[in-house]
N, CA, C and O atoms as a Maestro MAE file, in Angstrom:
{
 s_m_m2io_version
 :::
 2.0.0
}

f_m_ct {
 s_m_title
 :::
 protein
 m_atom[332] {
  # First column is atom index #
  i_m_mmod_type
  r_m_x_coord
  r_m_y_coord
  r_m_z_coord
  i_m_residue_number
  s_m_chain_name
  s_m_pdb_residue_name
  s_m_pdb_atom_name
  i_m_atomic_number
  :::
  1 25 23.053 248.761 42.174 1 A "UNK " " N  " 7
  2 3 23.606 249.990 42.734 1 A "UNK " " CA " 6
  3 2 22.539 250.759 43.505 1 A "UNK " " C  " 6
  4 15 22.673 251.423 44.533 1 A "UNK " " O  " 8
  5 25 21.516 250.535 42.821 2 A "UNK " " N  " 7
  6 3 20.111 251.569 43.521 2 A "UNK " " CA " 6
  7 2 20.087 250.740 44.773 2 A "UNK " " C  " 6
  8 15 20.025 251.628 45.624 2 A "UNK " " O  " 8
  9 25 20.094 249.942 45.231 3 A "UNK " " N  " 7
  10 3 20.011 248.659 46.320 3 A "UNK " " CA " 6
  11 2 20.475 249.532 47.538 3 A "UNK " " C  " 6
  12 15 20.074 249.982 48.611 3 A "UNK " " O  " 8
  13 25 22.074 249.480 46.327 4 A "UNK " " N  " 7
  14 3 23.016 249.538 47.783 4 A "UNK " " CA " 6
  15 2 22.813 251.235 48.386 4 A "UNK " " C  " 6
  16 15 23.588 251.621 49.261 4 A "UNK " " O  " 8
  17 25 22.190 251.777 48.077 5 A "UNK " " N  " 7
  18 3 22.417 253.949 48.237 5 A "UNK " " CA " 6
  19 2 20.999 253.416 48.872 5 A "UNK " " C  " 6
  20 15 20.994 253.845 50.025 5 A "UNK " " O  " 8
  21 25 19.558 252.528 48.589 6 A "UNK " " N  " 7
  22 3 18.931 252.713 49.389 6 A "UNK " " CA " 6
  23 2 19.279 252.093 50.641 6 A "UNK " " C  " 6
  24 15 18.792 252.749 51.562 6 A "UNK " " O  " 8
  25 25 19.857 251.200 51.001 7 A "UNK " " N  " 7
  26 3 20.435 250.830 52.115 7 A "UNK " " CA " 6
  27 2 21.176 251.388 53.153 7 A "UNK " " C  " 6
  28 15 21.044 251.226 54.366 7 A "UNK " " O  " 8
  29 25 22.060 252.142 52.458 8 A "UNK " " N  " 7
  30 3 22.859 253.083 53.281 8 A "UNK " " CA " 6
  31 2 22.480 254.418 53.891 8 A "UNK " " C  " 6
  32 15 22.919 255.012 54.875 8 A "UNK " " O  " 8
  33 25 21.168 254.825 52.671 9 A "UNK " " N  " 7
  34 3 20.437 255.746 52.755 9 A "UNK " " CA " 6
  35 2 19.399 255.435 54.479 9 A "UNK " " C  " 6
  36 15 19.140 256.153 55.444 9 A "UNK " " O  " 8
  37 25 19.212 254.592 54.259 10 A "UNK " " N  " 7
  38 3 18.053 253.421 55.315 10 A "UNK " " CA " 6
  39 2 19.082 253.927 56.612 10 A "UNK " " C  " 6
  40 15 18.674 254.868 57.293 10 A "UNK " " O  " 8
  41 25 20.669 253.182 57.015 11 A "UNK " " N  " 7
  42 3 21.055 253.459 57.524 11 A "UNK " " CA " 6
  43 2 21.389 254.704 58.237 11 A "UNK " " C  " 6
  44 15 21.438 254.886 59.453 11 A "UNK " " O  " 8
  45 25 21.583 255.426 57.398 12 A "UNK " " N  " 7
  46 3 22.303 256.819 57.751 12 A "UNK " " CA " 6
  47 2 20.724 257.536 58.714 12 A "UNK " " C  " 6
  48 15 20.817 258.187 59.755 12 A "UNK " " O  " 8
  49 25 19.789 257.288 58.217 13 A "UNK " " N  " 7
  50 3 18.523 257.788 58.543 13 A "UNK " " CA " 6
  51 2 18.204 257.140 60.110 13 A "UNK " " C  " 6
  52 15 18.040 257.732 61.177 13 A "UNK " " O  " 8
  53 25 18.190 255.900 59.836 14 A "UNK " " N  " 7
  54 3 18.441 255.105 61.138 14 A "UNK " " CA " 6
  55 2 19.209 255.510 62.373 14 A "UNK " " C  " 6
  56 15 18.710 256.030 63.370 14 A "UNK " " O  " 8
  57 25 20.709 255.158 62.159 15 A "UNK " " N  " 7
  58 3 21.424 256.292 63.031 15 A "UNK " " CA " 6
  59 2 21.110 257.381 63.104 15 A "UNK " " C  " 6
  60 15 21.395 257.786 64.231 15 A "UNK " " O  " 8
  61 25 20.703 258.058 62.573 16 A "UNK " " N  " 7
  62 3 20.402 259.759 62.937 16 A "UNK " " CA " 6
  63 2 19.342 259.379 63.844 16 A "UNK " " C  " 6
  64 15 19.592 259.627 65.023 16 A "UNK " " O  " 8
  65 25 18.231 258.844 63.605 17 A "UNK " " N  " 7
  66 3 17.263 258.735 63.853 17 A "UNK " " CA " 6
  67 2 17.021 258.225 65.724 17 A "UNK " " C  " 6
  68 15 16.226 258.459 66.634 17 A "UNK " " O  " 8
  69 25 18.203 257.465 65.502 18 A "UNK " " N  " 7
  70 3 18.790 256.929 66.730 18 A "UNK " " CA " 6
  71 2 18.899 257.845 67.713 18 A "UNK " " C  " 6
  72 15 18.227 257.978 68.736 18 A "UNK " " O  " 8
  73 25 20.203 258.728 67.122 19 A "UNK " " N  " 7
  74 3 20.969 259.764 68.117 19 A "UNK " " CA " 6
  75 2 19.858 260.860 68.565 19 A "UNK " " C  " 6
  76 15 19.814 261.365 69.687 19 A "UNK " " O  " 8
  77 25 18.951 261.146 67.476 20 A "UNK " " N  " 7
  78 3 17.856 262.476 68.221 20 A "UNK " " CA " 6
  79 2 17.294 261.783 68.770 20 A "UNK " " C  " 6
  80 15 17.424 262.304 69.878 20 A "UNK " " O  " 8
  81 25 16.444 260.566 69.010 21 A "UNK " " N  " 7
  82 3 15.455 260.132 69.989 21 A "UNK " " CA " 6
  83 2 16.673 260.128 71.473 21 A "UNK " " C  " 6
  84 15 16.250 260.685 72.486 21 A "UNK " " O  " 8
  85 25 17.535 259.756 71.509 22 A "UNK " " N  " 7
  86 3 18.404 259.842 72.708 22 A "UNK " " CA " 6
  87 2 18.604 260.840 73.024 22 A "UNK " " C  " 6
  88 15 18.434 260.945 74.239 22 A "UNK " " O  " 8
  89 25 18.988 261.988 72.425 23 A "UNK " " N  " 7
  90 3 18.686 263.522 72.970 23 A "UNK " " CA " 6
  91 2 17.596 264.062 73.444 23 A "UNK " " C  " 6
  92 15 17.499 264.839 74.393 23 A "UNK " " O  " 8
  93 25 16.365 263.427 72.433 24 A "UNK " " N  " 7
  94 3 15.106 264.127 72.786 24 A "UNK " " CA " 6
  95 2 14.277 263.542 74.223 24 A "UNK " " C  " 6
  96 15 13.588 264.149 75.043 24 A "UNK " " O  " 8
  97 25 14.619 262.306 74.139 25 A "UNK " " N  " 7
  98 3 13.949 261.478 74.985 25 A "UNK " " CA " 6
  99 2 13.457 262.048 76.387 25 A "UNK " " C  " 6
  100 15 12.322 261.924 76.846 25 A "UNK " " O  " 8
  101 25 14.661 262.774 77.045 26 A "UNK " " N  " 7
  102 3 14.643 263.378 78.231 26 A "UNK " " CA " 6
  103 2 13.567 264.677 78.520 26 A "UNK " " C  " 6
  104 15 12.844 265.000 79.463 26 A "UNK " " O  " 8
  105 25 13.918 265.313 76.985 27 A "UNK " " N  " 7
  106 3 12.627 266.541 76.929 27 A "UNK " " CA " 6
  107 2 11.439 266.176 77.041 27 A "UNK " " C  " 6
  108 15 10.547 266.798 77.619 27 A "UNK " " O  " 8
  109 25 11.333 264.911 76.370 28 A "UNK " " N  " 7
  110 3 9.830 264.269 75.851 28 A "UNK " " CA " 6
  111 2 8.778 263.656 76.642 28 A "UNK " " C  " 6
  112 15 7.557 263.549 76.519 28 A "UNK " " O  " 8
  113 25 10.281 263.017 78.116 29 A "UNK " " N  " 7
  114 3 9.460 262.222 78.901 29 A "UNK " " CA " 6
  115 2 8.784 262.440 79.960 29 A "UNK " " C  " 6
  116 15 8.409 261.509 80.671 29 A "UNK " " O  " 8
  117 25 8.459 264.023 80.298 30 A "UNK " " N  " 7
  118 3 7.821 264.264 81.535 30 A "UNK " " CA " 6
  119 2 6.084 264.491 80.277 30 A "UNK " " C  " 6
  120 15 5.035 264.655 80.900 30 A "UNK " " O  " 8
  121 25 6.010 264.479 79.092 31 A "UNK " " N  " 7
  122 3 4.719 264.709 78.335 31 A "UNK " " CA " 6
  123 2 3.806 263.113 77.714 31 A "UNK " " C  " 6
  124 15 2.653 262.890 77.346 31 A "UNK " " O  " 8
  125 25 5.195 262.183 77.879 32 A "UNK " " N  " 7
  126 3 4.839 260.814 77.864 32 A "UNK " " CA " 6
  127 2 3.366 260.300 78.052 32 A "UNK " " C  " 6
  128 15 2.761 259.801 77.103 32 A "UNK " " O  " 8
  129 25 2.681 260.460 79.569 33 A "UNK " " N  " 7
  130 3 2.054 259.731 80.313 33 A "UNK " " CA " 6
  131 2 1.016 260.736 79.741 33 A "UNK " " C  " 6
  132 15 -0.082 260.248 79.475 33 A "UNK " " O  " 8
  133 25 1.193 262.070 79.509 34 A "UNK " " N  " 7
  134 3 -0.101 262.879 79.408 34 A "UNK " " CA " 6
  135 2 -0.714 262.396 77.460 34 A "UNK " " C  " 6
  136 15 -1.859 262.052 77.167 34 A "UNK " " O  " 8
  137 25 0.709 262.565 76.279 35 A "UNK " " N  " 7
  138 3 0.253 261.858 75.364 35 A "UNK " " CA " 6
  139 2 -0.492 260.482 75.141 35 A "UNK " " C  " 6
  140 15 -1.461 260.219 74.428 35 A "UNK " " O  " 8
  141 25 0.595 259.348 76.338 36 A "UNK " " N  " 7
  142 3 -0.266 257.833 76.229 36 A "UNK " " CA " 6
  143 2 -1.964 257.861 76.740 36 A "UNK " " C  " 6
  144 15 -2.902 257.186 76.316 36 A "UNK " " O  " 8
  145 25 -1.939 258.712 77.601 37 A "UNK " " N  " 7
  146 3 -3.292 259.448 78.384 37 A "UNK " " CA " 6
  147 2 -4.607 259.714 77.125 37 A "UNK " " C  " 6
  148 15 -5.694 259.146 77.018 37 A "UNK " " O  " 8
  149 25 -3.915 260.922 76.187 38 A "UNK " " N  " 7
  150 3 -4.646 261.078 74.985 38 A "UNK " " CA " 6
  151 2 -5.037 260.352 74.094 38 A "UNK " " C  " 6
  152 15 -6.112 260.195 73.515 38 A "UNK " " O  " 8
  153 25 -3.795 259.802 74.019 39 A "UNK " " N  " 7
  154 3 -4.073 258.667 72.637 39 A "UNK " " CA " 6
  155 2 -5.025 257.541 72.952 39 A "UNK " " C  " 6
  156 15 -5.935 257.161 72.215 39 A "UNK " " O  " 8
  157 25 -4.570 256.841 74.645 40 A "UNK " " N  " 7
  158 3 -6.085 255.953 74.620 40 A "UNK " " CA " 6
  159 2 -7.522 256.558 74.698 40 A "UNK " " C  " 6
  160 15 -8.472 255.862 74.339 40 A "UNK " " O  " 8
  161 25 -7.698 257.731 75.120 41 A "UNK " " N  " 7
  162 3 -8.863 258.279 74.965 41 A "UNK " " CA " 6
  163 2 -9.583 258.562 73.710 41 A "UNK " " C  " 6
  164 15 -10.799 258.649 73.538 41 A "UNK " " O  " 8
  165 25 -8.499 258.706 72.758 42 A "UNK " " N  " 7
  166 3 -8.958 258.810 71.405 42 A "UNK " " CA " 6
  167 2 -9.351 257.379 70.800 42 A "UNK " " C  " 6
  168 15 -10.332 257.140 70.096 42 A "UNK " " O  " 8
  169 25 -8.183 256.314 71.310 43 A "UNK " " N  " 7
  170 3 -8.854 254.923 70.929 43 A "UNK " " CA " 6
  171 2 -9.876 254.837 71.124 43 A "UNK " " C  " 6
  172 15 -10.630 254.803 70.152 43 A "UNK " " O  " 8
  173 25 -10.487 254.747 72.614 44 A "UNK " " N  " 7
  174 3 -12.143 254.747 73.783 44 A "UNK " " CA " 6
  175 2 -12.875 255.231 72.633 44 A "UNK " " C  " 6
  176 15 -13.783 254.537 72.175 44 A "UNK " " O  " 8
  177 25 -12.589 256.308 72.133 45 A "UNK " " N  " 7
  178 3 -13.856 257.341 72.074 45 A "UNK " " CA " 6
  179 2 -14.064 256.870 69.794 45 A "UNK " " C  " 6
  180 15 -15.047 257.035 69.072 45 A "UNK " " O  " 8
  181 25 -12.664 256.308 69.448 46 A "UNK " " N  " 7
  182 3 -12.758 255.975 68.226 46 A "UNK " " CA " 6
  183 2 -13.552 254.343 68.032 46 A "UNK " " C  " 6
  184 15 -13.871 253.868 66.942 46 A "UNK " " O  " 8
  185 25 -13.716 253.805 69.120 47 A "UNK " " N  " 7
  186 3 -14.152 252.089 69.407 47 A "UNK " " CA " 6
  187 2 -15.274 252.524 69.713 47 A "UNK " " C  " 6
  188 15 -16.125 252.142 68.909 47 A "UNK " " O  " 8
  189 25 -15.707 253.222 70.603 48 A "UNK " " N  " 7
  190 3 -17.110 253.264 70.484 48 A "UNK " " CA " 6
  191 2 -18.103 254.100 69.522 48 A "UNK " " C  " 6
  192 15 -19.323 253.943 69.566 48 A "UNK " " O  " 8
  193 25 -17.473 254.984 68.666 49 A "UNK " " N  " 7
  194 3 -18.307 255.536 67.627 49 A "UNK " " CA " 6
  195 2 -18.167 254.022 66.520 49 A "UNK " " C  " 6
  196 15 -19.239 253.702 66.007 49 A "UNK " " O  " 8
  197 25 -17.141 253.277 66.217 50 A "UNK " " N  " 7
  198 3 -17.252 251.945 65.887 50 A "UNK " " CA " 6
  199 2 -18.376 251.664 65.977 50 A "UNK " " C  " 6
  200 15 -19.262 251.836 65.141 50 A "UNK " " O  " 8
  201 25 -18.467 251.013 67.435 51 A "UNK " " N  " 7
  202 3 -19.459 250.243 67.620 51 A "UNK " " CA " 6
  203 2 -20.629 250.869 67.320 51 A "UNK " " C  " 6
  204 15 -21.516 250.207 66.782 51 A "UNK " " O  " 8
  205 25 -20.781 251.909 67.543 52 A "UNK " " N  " 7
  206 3 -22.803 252.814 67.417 52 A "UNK " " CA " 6
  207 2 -22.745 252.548 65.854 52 A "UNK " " C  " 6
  208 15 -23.821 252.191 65.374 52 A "UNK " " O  " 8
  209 25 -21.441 252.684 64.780 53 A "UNK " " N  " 7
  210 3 -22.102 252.634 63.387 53 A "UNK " " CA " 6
  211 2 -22.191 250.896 63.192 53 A "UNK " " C  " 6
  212 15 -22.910 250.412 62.318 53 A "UNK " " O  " 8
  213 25 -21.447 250.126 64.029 54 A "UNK " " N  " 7
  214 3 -21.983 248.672 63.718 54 A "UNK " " CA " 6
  215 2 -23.346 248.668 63.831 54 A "UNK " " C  " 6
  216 15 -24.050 248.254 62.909 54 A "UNK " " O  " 8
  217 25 -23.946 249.219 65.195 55 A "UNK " " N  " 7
  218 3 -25.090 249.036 65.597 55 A "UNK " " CA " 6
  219 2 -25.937 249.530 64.919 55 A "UNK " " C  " 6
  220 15 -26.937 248.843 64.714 55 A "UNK " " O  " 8
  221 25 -25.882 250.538 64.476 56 A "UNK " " N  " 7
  222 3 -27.059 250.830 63.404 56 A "UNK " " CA " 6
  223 2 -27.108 250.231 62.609 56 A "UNK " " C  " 6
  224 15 -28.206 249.790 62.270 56 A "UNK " " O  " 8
  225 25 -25.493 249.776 61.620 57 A "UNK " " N  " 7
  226 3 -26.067 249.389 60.278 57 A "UNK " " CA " 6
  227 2 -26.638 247.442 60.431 57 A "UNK " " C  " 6
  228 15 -26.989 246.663 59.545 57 A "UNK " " O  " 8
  229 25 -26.531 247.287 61.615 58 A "UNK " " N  " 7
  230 3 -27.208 246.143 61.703 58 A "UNK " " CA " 6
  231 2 -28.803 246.682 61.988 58 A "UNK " " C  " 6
  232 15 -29.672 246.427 61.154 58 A "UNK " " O  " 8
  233 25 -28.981 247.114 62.688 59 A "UNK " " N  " 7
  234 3 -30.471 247.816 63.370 59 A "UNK " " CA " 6
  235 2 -31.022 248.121 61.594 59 A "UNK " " C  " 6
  236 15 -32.198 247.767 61.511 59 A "UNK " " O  " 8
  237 25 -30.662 248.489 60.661 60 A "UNK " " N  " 7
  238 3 -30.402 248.573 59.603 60 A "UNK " " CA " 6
  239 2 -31.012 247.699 58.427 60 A "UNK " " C  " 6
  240 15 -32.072 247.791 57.807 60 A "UNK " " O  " 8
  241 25 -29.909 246.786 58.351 61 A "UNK " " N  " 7
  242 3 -29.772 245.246 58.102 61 A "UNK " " CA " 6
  243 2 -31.306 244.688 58.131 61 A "UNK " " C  " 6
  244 15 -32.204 244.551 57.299 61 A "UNK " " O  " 8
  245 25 -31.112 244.404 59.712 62 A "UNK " " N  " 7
  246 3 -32.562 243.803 59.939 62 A "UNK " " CA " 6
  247 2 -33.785 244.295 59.626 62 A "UNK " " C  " 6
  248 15 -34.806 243.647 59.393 62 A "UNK " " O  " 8
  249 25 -33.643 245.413 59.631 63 A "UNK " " N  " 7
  250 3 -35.050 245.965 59.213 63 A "UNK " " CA " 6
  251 2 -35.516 245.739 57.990 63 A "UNK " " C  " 6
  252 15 -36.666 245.398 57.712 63 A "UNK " " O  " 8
  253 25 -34.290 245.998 56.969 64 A "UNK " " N  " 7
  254 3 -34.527 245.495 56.039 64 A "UNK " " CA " 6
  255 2 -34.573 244.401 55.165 64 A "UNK " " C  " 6
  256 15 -34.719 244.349 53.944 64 A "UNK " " O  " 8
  257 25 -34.351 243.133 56.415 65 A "UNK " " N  " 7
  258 3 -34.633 241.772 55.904 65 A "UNK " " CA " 6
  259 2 -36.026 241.503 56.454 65 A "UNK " " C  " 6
  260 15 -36.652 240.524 56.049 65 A "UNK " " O  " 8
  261 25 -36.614 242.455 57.498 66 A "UNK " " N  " 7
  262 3 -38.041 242.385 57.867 66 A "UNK " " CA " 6
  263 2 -39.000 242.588 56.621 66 A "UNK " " C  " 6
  264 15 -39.818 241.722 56.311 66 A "UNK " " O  " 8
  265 25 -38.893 243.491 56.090 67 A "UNK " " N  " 7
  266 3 -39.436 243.991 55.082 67 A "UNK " " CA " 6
  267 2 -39.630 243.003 54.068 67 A "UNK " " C  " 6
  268 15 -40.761 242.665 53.717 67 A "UNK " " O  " 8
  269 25 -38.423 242.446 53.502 68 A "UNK " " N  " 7
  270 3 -38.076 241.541 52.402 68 A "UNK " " CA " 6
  271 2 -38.969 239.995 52.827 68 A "UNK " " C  " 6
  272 15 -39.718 239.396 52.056 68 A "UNK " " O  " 8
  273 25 -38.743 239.717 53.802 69 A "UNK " " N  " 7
  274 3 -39.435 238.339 54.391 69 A "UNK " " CA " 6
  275 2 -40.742 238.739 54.413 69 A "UNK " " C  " 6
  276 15 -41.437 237.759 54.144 69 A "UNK " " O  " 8
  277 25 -41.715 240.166 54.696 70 A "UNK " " N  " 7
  278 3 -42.618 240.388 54.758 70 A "UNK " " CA " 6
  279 2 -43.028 240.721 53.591 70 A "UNK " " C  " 6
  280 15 -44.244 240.525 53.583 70 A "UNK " " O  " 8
  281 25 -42.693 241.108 52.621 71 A "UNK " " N  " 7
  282 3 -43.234 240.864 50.503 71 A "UNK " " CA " 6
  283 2 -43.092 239.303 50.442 71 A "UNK " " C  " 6
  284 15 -44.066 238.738 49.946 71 A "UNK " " O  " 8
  285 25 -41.970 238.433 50.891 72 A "UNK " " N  " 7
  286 3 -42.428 237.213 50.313 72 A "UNK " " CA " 6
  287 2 -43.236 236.738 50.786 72 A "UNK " " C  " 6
  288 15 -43.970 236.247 49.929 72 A "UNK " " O  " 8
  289 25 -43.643 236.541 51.937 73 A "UNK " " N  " 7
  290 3 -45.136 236.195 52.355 73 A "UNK " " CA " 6
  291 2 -46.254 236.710 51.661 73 A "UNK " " C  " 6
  292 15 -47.169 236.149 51.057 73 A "UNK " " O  " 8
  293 25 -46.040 237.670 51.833 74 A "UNK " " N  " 7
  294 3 -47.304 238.714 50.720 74 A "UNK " " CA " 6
  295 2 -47.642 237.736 49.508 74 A "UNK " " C  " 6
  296 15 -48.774 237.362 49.202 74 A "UNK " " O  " 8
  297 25 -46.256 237.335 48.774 75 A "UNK " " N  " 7
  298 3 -46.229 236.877 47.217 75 A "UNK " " CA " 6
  299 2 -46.334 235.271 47.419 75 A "UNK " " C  " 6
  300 15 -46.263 234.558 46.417 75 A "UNK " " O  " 8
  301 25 -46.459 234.846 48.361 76 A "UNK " " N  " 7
  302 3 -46.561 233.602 48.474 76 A "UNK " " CA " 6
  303 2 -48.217 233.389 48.669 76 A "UNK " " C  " 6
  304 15 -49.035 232.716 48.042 76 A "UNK " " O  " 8
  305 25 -48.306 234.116 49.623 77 A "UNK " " N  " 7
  306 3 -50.187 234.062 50.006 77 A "UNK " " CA " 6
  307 2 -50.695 234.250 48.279 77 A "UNK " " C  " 6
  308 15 -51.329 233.368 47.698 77 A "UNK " " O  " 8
  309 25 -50.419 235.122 47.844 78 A "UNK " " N  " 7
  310 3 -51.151 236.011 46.433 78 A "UNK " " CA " 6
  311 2 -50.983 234.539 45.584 78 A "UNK " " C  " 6
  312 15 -51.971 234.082 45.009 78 A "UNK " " O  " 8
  313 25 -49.745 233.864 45.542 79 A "UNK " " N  " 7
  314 3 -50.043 233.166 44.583 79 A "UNK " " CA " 6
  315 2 -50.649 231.757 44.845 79 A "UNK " " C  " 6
  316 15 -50.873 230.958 43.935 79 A "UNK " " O  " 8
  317 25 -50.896 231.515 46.154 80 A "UNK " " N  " 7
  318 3 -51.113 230.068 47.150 80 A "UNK " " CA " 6
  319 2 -53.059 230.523 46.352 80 A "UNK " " C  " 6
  320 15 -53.537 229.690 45.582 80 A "UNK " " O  " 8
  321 25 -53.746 231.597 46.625 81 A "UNK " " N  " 7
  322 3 -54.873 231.736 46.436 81 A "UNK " " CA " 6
  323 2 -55.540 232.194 44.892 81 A "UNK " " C  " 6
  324 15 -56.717 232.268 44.538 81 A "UNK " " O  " 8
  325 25 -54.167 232.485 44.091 82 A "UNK " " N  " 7
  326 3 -54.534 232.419 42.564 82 A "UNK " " CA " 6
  327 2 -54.987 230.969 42.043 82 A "UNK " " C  " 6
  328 15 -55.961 230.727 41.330 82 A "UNK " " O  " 8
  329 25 -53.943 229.955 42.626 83 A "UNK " " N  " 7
  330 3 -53.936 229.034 42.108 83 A "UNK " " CA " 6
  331 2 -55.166 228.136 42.491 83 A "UNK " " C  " 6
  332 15 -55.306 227.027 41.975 83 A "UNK " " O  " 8
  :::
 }
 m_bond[331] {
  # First column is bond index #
  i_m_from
  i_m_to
  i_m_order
  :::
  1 1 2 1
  2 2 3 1
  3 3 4 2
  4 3 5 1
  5 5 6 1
  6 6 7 1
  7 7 8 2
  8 7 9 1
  9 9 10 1
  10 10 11 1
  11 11 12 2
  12 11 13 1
  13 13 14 1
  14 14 15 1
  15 15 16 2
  16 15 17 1
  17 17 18 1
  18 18 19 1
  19 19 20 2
  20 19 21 1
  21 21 22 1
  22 22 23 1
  23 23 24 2
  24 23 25 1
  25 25 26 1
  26 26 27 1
  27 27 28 2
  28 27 29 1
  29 29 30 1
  30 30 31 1
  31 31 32 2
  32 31 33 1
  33 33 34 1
  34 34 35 1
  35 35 36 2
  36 35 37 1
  37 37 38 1
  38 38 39 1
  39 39 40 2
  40 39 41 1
  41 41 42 1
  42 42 43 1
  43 43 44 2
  44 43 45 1
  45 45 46 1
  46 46 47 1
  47 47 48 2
  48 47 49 1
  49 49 50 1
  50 50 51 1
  51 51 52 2
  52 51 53 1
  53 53 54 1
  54 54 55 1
  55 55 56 2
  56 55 57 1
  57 57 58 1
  58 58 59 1
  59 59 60 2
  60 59 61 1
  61 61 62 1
  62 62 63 1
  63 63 64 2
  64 63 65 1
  65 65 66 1
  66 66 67 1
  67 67 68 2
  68 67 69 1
  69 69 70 1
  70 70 71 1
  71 71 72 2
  72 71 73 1
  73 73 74 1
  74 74 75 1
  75 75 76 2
  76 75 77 1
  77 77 78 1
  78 78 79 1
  79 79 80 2
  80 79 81 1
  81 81 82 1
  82 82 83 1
  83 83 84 2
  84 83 85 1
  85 85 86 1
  86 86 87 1
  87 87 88 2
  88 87 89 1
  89 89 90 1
  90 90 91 1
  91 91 92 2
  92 91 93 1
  93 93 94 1
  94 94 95 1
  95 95 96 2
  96 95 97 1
  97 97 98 1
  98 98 99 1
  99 99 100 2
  100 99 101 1
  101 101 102 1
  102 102 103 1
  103 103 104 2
  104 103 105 1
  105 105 106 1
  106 106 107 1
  107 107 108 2
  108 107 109 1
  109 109 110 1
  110 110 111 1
  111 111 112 2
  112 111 113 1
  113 113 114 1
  114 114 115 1
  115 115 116 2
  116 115 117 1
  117 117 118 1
  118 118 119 1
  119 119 120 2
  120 119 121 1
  121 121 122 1
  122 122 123 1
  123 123 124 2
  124 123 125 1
  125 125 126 1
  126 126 127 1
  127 127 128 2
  128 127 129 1
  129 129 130 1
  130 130 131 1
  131 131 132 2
  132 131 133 1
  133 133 134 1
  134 134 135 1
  135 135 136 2
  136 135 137 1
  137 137 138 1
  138 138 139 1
  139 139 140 2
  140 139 141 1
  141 141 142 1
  142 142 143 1
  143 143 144 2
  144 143 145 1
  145 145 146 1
  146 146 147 1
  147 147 148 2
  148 147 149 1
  149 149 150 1
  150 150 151 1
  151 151 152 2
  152 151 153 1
  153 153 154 1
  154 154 155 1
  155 155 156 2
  156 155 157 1
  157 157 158 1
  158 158 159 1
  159 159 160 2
  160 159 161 1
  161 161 162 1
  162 162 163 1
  163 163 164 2
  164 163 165 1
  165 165 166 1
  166 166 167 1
  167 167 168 2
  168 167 169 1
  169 169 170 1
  170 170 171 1
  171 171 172 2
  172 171 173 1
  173 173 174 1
  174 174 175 1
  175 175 176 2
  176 175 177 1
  177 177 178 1
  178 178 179 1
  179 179 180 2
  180 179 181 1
  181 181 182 1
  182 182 183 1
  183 183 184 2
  184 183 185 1
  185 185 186 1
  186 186 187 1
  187 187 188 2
  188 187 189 1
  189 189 190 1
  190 190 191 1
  191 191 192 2
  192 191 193 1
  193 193 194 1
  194 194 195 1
  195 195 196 2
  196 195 197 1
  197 197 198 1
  198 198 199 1
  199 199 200 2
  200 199 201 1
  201 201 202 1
  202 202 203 1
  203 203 204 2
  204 203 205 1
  205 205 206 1
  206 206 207 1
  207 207 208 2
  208 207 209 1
  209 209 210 1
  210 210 211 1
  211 211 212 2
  212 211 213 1
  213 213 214 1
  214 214 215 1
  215 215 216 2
  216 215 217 1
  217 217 218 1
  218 218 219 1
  219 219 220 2
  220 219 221 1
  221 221 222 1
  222 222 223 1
  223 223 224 2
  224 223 225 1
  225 225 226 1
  226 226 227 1
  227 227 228 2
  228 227 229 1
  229 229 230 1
  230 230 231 1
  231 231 232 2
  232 231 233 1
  233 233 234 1
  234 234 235 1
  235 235 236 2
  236 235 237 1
  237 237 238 1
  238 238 239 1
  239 239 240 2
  240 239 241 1
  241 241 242 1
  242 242 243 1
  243 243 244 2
  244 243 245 1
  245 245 246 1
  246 246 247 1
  247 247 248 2
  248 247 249 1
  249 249 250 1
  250 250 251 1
  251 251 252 2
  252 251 253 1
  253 253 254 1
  254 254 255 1
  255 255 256 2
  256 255 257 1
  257 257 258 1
  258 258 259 1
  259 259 260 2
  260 259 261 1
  261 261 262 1
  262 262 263 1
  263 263 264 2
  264 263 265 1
  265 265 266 1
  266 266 267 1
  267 267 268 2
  268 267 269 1
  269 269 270 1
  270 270 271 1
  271 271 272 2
  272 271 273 1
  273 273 274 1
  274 274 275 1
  275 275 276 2
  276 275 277 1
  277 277 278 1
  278 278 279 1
  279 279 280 2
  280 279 281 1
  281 281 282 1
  282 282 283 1
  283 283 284 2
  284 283 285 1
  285 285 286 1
  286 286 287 1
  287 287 288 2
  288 287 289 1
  289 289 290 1
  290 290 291 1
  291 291 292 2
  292 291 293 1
  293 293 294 1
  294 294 295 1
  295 295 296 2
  296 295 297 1
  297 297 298 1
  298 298 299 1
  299 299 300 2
  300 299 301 1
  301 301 302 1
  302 302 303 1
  303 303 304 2
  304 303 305 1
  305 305 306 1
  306 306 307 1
  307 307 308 2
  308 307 309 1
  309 309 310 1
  310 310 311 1
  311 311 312 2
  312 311 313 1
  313 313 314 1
  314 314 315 1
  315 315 316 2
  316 315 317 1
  317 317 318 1
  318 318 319 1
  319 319 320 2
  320 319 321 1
  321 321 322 1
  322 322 323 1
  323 323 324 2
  324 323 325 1
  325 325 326 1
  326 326 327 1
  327 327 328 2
  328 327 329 1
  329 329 330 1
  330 330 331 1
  331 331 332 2
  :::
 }
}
C-alpha cells in the first residue's frame, strides 16, 4: 500500500511539476543564457581552484618523498660504514 501512495504521490508531483515549468518557462527564458553564463563561470573558476589544490598537494607529496629518500640514504651510508 505504501508503494502504491508513493507512486501516485511521485505522479501527482510530476504533473504539477510539469504544468508550472510550462507556465514558467516563458518568464524564465529571457534569464536563461545569463544563468547558463553564471553557472559555467562558476564551473571555470570551481576547476581551477581544483586544480591549484591538486597542485600543491602534489608539490606536497613530493617534497615529502624527497625528504624520506633523503633519511634513507642517510641510514644506509650510517650503516654501510658501521659495518
Amino acid at each position: 500500500m505504501n508503494n502504491a501512495v508513493s507512486f501516485f504521490t511521485g505522479l501527482v508531483i510530476g504533473v504539477g511539476g510539469t504544468l508550472v515549468a510550462r507556465d514558467l518557462a516563458p518568464a524564465l527564458a529571457p534569464h536563461a543564457r545569463a544563468l547558463a553564463k553564471h553557472s559555467l563561470k562558476l564551473a571555470v573558476l570551481g576547476f581551477e581552484r581544483g586544480r591549484e589544490m591538486a597542485a600543491l598537494a602534489s608539490e606536497t607529496l613530493s617534497d615529502l618523498l624527497a625528504e624520506v629518500q633523503a633519511e634513507l640514504q642517510l641510514e644506509r651510508r650510517g650503516t654501510a660504514s658501521s659495518e
